[in-house]
gemmi code that builds the backbone of each chain (N, CA, C; Angstrom):
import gemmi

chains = {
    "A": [
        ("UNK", (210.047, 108.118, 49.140), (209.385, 109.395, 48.923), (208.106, 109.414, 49.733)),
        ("UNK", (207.861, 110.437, 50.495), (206.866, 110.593, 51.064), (205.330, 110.196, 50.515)),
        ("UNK", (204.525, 109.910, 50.706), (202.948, 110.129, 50.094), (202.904, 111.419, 50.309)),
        ("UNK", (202.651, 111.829, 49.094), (202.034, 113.440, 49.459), (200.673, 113.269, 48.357)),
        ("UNK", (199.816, 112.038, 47.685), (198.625, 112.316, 47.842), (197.104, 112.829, 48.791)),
        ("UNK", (196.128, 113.498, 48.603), (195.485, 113.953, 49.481), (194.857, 112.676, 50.471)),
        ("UNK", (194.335, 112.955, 51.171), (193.285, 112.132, 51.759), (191.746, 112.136, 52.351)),
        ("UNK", (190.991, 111.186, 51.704), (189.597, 111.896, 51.752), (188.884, 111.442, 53.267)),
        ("UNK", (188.358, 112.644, 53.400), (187.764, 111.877, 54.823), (185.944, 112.203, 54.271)),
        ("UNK", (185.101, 111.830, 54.924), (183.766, 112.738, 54.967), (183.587, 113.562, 55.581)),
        ("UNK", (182.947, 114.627, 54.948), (182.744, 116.181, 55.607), (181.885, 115.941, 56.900)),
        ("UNK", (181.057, 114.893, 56.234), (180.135, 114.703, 57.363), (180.767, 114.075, 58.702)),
        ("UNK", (181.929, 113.859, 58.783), (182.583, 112.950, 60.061), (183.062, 114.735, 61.065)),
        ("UNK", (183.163, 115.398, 60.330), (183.622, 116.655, 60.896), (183.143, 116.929, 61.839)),
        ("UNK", (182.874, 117.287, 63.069), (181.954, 118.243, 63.842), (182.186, 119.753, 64.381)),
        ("UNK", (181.663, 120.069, 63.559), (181.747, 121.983, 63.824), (181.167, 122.619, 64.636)),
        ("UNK", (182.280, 123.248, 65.664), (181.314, 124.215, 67.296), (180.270, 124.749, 66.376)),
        ("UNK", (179.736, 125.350, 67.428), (178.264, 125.747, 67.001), (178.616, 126.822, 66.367)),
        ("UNK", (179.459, 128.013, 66.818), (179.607, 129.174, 65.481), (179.571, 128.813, 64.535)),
        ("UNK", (180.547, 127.376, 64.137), (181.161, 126.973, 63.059), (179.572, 126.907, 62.112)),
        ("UNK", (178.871, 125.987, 62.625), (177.268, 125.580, 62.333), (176.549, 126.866, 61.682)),
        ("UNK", (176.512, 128.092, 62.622), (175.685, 129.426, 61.881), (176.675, 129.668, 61.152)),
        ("UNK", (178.013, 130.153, 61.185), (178.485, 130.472, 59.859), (178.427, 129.776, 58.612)),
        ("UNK", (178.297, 128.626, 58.536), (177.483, 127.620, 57.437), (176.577, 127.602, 56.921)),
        ("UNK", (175.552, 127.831, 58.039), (173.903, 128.372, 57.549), (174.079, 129.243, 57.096)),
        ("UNK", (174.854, 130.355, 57.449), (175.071, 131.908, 57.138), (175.320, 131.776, 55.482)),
        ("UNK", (176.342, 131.072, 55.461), (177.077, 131.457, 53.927), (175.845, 130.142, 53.136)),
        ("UNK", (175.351, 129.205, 53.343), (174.210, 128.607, 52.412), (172.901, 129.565, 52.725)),
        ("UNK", (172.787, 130.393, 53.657), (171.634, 131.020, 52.975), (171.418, 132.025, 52.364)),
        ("UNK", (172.737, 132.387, 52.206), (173.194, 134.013, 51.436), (173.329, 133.224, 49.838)),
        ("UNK", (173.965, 132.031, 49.587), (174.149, 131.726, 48.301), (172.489, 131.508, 47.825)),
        ("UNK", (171.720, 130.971, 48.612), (170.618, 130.374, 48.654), (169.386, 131.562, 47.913)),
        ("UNK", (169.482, 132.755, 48.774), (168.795, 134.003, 48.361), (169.261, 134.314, 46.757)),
        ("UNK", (170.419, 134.601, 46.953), (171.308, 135.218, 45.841), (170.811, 134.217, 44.529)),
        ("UNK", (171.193, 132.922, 44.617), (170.536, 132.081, 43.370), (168.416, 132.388, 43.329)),
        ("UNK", (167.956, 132.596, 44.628), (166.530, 133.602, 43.998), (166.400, 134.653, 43.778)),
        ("UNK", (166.912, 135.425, 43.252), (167.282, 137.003, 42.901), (166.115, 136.802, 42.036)),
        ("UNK", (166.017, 135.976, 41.161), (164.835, 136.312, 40.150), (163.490, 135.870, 40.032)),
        ("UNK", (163.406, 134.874, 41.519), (161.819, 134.307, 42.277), (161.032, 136.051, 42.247)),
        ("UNK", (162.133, 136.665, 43.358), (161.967, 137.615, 43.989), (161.321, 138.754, 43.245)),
        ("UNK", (161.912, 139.517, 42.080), (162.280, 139.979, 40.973), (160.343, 139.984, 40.006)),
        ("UNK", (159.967, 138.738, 40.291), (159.568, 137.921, 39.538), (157.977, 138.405, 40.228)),
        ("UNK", (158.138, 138.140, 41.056), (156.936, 138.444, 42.236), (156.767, 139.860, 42.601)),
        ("UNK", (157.722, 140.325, 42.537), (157.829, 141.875, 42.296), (156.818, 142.797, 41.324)),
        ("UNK", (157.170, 141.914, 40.189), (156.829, 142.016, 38.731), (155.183, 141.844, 38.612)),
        ("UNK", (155.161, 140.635, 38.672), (153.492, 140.450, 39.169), (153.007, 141.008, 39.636)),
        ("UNK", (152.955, 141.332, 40.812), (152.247, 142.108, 41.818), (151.822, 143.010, 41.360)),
        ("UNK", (152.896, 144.025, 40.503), (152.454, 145.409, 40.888), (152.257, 145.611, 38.869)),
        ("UNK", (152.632, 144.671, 38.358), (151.952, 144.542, 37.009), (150.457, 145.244, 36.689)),
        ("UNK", (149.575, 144.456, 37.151), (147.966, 145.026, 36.889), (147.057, 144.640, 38.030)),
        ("UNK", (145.961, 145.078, 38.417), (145.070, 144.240, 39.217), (144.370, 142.988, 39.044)),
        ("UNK", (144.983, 142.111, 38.159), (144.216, 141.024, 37.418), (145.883, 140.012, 38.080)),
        ("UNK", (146.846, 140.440, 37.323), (148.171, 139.428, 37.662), (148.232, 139.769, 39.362)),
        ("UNK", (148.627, 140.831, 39.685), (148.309, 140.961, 41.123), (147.236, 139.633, 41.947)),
        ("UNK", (146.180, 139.363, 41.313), (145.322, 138.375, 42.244), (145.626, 137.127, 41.693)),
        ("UNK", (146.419, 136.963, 40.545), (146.916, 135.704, 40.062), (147.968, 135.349, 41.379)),
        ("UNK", (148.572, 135.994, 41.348), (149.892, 135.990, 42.864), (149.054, 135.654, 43.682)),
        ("UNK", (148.268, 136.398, 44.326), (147.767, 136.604, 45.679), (147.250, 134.896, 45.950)),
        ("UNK", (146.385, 134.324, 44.901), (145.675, 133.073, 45.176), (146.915, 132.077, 45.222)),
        ("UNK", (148.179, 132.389, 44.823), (149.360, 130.886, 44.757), (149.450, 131.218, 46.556)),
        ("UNK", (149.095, 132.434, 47.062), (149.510, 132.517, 48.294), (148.565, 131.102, 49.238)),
        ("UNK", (147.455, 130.696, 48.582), (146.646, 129.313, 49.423), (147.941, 128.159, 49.217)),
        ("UNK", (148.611, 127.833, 47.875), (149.674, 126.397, 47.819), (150.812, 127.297, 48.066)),
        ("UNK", (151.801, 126.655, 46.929), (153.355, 126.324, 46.974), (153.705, 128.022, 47.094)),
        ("UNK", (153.253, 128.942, 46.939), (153.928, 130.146, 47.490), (153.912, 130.616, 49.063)),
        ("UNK", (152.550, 130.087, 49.481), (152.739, 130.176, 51.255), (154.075, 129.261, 51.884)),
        ("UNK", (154.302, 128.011, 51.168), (155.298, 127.364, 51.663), (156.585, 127.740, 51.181)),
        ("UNK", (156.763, 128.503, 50.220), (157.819, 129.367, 49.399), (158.128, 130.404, 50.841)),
        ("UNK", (157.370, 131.071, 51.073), (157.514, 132.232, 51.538), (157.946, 131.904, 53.336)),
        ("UNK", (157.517, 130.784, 53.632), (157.841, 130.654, 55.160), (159.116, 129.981, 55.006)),
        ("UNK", (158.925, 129.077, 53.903), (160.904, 128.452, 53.637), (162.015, 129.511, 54.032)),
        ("UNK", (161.462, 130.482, 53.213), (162.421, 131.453, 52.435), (162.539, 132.943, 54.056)),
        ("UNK", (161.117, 132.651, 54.793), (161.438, 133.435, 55.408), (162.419, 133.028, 56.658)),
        ("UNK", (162.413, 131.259, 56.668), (163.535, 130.823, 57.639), (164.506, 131.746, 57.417)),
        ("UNK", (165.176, 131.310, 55.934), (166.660, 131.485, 55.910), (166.899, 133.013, 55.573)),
        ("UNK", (165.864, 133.476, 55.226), (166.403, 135.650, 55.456), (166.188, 135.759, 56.838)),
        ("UNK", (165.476, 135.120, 57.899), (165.864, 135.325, 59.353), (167.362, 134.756, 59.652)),
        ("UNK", (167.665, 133.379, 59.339), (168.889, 132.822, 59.925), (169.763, 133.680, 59.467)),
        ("UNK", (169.976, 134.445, 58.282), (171.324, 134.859, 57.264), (171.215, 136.762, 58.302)),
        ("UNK", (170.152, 137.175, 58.324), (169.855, 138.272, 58.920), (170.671, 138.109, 60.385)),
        ("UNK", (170.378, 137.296, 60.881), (170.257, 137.053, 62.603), (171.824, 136.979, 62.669)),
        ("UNK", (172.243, 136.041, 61.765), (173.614, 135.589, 62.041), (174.544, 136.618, 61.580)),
        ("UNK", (174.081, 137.666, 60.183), (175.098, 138.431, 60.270), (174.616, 139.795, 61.037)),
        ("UNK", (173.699, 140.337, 61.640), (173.905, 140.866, 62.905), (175.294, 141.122, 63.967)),
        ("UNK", (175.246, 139.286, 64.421), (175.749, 138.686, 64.658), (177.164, 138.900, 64.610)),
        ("UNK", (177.650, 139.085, 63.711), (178.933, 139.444, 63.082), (179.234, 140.730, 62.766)),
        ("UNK", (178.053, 141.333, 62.608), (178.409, 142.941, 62.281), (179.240, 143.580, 64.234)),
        ("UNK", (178.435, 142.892, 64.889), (178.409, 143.412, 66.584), (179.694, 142.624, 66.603)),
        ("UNK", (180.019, 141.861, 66.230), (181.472, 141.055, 66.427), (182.468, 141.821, 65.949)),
        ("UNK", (181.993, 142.691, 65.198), (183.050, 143.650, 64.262), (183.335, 144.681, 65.009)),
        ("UNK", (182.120, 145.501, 65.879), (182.430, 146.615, 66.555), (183.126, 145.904, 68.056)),
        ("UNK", (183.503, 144.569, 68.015), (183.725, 144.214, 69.261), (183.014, 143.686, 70.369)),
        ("UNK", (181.998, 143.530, 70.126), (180.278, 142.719, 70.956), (180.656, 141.497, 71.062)),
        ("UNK", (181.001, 140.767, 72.562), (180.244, 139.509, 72.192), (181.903, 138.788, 71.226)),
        ("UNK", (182.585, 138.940, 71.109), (183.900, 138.299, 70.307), (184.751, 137.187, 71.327)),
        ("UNK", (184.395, 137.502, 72.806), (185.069, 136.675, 73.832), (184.084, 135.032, 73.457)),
        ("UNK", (184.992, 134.185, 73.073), (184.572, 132.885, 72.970), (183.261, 132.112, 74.105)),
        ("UNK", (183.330, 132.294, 74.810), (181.861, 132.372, 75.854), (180.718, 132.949, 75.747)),
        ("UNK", (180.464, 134.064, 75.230), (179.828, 135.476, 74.593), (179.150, 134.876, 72.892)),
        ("UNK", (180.541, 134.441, 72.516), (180.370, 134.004, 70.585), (179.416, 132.465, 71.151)),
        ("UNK", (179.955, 131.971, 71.887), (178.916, 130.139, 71.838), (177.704, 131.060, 72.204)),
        ("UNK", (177.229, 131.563, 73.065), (176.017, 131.913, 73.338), (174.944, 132.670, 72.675)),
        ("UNK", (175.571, 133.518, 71.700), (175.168, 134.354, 70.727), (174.697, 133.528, 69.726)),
        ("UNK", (175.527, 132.511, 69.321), (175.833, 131.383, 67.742), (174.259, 130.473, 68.326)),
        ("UNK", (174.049, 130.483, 69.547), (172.586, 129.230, 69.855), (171.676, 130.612, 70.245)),
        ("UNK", (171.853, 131.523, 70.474), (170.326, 132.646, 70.379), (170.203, 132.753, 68.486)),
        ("UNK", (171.220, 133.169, 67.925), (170.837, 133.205, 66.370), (169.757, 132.148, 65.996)),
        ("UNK", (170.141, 130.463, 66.740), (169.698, 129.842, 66.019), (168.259, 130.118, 66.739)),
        ("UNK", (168.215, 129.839, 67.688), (166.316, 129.911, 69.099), (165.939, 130.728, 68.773)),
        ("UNK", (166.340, 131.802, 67.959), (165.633, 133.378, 68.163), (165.231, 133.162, 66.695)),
        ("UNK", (165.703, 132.896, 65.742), (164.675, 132.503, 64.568), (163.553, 131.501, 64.774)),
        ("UNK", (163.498, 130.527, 65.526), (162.268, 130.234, 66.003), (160.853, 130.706, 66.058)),
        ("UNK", (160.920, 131.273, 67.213), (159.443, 132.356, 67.413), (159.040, 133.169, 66.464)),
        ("UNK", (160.350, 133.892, 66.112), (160.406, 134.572, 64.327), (159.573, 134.106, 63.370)),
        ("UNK", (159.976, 133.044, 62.995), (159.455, 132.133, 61.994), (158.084, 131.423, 62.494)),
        ("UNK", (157.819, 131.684, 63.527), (156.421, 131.190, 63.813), (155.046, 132.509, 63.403)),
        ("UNK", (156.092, 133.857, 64.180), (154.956, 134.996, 63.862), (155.125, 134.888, 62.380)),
        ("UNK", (156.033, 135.003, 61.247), (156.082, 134.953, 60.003), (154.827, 134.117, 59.379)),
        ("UNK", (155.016, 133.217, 59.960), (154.331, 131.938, 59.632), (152.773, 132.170, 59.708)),
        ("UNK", (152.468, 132.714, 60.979), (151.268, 133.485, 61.520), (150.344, 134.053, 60.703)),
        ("UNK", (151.426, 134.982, 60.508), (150.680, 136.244, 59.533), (150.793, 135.841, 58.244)),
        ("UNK", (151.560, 134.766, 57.719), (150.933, 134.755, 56.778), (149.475, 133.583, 56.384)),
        ("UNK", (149.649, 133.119, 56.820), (148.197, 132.258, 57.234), (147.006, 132.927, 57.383)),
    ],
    "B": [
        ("UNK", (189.591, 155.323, 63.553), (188.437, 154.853, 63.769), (187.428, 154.296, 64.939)),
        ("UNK", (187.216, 154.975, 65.761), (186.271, 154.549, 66.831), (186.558, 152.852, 67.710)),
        ("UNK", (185.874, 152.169, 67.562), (186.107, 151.097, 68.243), (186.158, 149.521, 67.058)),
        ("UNK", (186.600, 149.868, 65.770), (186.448, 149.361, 64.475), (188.089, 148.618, 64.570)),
        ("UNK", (188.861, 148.011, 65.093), (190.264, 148.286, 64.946), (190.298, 147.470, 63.639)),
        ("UNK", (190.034, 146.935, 62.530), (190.274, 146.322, 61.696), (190.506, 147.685, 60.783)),
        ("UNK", (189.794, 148.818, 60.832), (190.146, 150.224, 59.990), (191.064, 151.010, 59.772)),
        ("UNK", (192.088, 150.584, 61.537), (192.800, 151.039, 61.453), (194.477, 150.743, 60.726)),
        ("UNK", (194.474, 149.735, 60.415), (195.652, 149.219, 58.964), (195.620, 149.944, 58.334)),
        ("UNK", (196.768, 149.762, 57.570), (197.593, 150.389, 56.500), (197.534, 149.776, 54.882)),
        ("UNK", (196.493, 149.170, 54.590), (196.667, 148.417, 53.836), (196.019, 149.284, 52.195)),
        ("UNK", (195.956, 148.820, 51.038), (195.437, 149.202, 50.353), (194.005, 149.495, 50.148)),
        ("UNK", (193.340, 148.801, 50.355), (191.674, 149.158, 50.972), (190.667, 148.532, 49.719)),
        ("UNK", (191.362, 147.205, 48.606), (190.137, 146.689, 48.226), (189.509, 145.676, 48.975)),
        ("UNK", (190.669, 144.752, 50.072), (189.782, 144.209, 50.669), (188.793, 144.975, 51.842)),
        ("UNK", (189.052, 146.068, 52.130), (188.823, 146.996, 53.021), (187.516, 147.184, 52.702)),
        ("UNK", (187.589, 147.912, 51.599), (186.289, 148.402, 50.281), (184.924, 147.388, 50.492)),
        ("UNK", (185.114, 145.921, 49.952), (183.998, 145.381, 49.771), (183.727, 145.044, 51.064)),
        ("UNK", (184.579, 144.903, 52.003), (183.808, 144.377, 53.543), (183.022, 145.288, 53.454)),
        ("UNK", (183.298, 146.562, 54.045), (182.794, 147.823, 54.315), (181.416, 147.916, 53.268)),
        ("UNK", (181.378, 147.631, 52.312), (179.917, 148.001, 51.272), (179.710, 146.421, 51.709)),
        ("UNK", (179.814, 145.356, 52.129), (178.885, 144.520, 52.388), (177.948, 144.871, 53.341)),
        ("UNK", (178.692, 145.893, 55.145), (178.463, 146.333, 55.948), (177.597, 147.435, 56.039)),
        ("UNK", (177.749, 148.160, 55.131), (177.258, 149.080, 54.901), (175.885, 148.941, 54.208)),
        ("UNK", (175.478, 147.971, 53.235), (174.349, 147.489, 52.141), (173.492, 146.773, 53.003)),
        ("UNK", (174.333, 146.072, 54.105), (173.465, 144.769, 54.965), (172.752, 145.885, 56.190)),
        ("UNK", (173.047, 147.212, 56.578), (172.348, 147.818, 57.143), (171.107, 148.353, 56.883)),
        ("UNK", (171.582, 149.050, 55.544), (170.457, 149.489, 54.666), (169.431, 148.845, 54.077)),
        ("UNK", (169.702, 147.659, 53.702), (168.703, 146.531, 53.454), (167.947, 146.432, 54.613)),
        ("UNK", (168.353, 146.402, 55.699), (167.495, 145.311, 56.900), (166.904, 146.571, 57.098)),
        ("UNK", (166.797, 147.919, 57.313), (165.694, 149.298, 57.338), (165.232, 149.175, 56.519)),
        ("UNK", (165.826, 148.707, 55.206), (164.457, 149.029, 54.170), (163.294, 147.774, 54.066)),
        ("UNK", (163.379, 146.542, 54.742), (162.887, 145.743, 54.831), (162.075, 145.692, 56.008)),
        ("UNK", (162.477, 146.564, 56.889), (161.802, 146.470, 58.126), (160.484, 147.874, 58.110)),
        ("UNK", (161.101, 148.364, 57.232), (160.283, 149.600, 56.887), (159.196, 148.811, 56.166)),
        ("UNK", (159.281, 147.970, 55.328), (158.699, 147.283, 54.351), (157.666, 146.621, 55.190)),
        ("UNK", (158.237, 145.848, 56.300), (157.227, 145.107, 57.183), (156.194, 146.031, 58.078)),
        ("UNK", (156.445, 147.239, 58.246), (155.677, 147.784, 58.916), (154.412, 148.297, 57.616)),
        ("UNK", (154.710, 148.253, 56.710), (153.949, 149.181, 55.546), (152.920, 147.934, 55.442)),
        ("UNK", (153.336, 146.250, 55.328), (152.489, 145.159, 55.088), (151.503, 145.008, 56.370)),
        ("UNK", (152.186, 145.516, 57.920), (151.187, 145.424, 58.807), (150.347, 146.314, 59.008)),
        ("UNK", (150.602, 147.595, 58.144), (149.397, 148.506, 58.500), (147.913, 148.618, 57.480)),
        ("UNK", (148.642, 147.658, 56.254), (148.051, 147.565, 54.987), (147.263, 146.370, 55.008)),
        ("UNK", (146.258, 145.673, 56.236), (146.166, 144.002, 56.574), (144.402, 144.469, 55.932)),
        ("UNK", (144.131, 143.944, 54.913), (144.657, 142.925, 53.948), (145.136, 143.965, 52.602)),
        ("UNK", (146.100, 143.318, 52.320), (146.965, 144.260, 50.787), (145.949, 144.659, 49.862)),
        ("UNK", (145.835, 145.254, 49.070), (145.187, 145.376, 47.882), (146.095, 145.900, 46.980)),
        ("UNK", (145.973, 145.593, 45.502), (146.383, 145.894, 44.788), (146.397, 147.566, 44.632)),
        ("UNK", (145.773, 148.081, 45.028), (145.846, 149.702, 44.841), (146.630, 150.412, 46.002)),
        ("UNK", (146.566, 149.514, 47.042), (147.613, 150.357, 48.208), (148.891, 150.079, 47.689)),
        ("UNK", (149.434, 148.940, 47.507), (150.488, 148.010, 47.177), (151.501, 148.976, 45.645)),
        ("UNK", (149.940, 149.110, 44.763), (151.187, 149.983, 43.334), (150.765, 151.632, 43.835)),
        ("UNK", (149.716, 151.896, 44.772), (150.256, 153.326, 45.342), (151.244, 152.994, 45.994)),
        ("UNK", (151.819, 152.707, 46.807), (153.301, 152.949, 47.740), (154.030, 153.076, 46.620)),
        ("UNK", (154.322, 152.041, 45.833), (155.062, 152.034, 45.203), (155.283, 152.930, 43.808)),
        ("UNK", (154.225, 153.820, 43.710), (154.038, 155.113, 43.079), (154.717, 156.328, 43.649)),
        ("UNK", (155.260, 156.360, 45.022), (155.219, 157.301, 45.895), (157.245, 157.653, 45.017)),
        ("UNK", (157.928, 158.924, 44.727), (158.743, 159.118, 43.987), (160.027, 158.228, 45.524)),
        ("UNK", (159.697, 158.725, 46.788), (160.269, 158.250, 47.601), (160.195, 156.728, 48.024)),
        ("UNK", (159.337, 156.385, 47.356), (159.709, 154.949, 47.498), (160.237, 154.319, 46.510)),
        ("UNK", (159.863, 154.783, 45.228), (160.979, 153.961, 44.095), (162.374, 153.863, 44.160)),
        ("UNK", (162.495, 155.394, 44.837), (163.935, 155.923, 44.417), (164.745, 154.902, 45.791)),
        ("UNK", (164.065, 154.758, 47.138), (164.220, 154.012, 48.534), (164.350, 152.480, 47.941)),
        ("UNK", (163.590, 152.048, 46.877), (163.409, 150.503, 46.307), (165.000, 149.970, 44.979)),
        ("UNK", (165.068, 151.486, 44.507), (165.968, 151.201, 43.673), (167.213, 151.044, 44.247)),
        ("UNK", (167.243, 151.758, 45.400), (168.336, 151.381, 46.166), (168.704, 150.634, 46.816)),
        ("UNK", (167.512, 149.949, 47.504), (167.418, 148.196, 48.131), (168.420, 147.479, 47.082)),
        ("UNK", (167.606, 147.753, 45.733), (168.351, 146.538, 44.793), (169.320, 146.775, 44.325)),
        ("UNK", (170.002, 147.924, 44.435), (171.433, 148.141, 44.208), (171.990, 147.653, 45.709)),
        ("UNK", (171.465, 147.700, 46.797), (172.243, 147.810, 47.638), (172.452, 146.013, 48.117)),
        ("UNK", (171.540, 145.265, 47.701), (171.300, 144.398, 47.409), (172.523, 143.393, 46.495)),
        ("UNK", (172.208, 144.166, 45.413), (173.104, 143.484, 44.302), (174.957, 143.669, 45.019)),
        ("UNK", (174.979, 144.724, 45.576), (176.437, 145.182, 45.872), (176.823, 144.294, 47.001)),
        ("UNK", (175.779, 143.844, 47.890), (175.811, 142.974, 49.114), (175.919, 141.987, 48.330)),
        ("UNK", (175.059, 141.292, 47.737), (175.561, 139.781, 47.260), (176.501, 139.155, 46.345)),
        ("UNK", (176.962, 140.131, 45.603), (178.413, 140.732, 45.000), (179.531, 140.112, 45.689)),
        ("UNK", (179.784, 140.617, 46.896), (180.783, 140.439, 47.657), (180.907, 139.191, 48.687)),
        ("UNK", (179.503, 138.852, 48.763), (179.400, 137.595, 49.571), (179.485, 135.988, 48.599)),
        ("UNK", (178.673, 136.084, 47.263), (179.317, 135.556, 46.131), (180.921, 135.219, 45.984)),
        ("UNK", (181.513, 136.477, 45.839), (182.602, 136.633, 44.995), (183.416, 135.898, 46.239)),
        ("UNK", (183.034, 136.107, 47.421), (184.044, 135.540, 48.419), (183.642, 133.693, 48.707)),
        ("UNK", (182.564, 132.967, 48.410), (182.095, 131.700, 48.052), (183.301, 131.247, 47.083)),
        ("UNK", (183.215, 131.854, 46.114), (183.755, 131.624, 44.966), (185.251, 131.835, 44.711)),
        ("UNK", (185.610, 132.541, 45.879), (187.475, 132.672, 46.104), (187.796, 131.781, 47.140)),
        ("UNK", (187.123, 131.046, 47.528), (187.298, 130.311, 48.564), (187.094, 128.409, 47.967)),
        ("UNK", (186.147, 128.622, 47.223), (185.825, 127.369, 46.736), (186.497, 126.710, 45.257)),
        ("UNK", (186.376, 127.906, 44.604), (187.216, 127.554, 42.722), (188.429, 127.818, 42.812)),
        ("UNK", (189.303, 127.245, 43.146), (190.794, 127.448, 43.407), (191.311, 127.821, 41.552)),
        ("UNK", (190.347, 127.118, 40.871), (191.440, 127.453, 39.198), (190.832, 128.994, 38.924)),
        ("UNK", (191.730, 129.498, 38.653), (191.484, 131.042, 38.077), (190.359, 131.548, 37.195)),
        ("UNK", (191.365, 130.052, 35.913), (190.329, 130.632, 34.703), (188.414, 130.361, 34.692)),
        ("UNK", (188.523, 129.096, 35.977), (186.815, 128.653, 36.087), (186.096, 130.040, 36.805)),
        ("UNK", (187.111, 130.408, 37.837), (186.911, 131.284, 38.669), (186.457, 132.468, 38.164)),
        ("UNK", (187.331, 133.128, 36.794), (186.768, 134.432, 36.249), (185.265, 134.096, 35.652)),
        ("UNK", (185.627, 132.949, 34.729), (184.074, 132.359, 34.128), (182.720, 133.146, 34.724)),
        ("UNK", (182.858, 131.854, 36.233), (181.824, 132.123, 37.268), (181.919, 133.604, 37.545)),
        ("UNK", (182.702, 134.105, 38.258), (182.317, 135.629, 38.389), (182.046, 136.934, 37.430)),
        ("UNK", (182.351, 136.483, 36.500), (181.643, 137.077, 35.187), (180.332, 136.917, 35.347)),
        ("UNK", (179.926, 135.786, 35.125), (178.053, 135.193, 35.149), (177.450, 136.003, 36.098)),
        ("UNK", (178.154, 136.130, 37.507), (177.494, 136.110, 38.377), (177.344, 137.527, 38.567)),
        ("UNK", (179.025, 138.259, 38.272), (177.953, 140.049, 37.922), (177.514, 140.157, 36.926)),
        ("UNK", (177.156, 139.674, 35.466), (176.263, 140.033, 34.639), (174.822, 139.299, 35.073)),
        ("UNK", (174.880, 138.411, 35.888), (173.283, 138.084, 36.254), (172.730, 138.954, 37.572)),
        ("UNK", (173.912, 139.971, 38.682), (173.688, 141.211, 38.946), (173.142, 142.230, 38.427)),
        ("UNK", (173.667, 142.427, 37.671), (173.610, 143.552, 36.864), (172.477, 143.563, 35.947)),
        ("UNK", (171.637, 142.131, 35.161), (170.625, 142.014, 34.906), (169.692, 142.020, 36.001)),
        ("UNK", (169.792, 141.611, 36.900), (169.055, 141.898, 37.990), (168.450, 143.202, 38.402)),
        ("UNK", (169.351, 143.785, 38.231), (169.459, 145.665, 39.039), (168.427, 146.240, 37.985)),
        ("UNK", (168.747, 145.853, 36.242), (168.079, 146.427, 35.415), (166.689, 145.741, 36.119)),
        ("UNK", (166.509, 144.876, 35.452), (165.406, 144.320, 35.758), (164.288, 145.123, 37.010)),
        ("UNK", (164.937, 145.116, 37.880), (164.478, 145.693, 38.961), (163.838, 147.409, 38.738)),
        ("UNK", (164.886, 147.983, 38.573), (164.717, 149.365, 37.806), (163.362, 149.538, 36.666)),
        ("UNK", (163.459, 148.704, 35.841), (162.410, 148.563, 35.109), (160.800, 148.273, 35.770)),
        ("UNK", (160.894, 147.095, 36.687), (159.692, 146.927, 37.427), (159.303, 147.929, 38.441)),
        ("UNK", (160.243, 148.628, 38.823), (159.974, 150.096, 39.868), (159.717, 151.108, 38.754)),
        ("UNK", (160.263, 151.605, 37.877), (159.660, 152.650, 36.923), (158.272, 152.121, 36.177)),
        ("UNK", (157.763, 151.166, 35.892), (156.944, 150.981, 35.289), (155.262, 151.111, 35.794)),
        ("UNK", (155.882, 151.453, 37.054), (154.523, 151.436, 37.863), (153.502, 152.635, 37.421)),
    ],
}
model = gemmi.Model(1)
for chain_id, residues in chains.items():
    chain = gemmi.Chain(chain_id)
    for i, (resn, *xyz) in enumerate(residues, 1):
        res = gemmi.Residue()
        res.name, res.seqid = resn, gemmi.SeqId(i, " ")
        for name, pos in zip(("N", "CA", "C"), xyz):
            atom = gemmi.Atom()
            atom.name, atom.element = name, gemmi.Element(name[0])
            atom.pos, atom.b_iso = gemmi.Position(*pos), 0.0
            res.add_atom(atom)
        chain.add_residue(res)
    model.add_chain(chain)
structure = gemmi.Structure()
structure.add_model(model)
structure.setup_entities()
C-alpha cells in the first residue's frame, strides 16, 4: 500500500518569487490591522472624548504610541501599496509576469520614503 | 464590462459580490484617508477644538460612518477569505466567522457611537 501519510517540510525552506513575498505581507497586514480594529476605535474615542483625554493621547504621542503609529503606518502603506497593486492587475495593468516582478519590488521601495515622510511628520 | 473580463461570467455573483465590495470599500477608504491626511497637514499642530470641530461637521460624520462601514465590509471579506483558506473543518470555521462578524459589527456600533457623540 502506498504511504499516503503527509510530509512535513519547513515553510521556511520554501522560497517565494517576490509577488509571492507582497502577497504575504499583503494578507499579514490586512489580518494585522483587522485584529487592531479596536487600538484604532480606541484612539478615536479619546481624542475626540474631551479636551483633557484628548492631551492624555497627545503626550503617549512622546513613547510607545509614536512607535505604534510608524509600526502601524509601515503596514497600512505595504497592505495599501500592494493592493493598489492588484486592483490595476484587475483592470489589466502590469499582469504580464515582467511588469508583476517589477511592480511586487516598487510596492516594496516605494513604502520606504513613505514611511520615512510618515515618520517625519510625526516627530 | 469595460476592460474588467473577470465580470464578464456567468456565474452566480456571491463570489462576484464580495470581491467587488472589497474593491469597491478599498477605494473609498484610501479617499477618505487621504482626505484625512490632507485635513492633519493643514491643521499642524492639531488641537483639540479643530480635531472635534471637523468632526462636528454633519458631512464628516456621515463621510466617517462610512469609512467604518466601508471598512468593516472590506475586512469582512479579506478575513472570511484567511479563514476559508486556512480552517479546512467547517464547524471551527463557522465558530471563527461568527466571532469575527460579531466583533465587526461591534466595531461599526462602536464607531457610530464615537462619531455621534461628538
Amino acid at each position: 500500500m502506498k504511504n499516503r501519510r503527509p510530509v512535513w517540510f519547513s515553510p521556511l525552506s520554501i522560497s517565494l518569487p517576490i509577488g509571492g513575498v507582497v502577497s504575504l505581507l499583503h494578507r499579514l497586514s490586512g489580518v494585522f490591522l483587522f485584529l487592531l480594529l479596536p487600538l484604532f476605535l480606541y484612539l478615536l474615542q479619546e481624542s475626540l472624548a474631551s479636551p483633557q483625554r484628548y492631551l492624555a493621547i497627545a503626550a503617549q504621542l512622546g513613547g510607545w504610541l509614536k512607535f505604534c503609529l510608524i509600526l502601524l503606518g509601515w503596514v497600512v502603506l505595504h497592505h495599501v501599496l500592494a493592493g493598489v497593486r492588484l486592483m490595476l492587475m484587475d483592470i489589466g495593468i502590469g499582469k504580464e509576469l515582467p511588469t508583476a516582478r517589477r511592480s511586487a519590488w516598487m510596492v516594496l521601495i516605494l513604502a520606504l520614503p513613505l514611511l520615512a515622510a510618515w515618520g517625519g511628520w510625526l516627530c | 464590462m469595460g476592460g474588467v473580463a473577470v465580470l464578464d461570467h456567468g456565474g452566480a455573483g456571491y463570489g462576484l459580490r464580495d470581491w467587488l465590495l472589497q474593491r469597491v470599500s478599498a477605494v473609498y477608504l484610501l479617499l477618505y484617508l487621504l482626505h484625512l491626511l490632507v485635513f492633519l497637514a493643514w491643521h499642524r499642530p492639531l488641537d483639540y477644538a479643530a480635531w472635534s470641530g471637523w468632526f462636528s461637521l454633519d458631512g464628516v460624520r456621515l463621510a466617517s460612518a462610512l469609512f467604518w462601514l466601508g471598512l468593516c465590509l472590506h475586512a469582512w471579506v479579506g478575513v472570511r477569505d484567511v479563514l476559508m483558506d486556512y480552517v479546512r473543518h467547517a464547524g471551527w470555521r463557522l465558530l471563527l466567522e461568527s466571532c469575527v462578524a460579531f466583533g465587526l459589527l461591534a466595531c461599526l456600533a462602536w464607531a457610530v457611537r464615537i462619531l455621534w457623540e461628538v
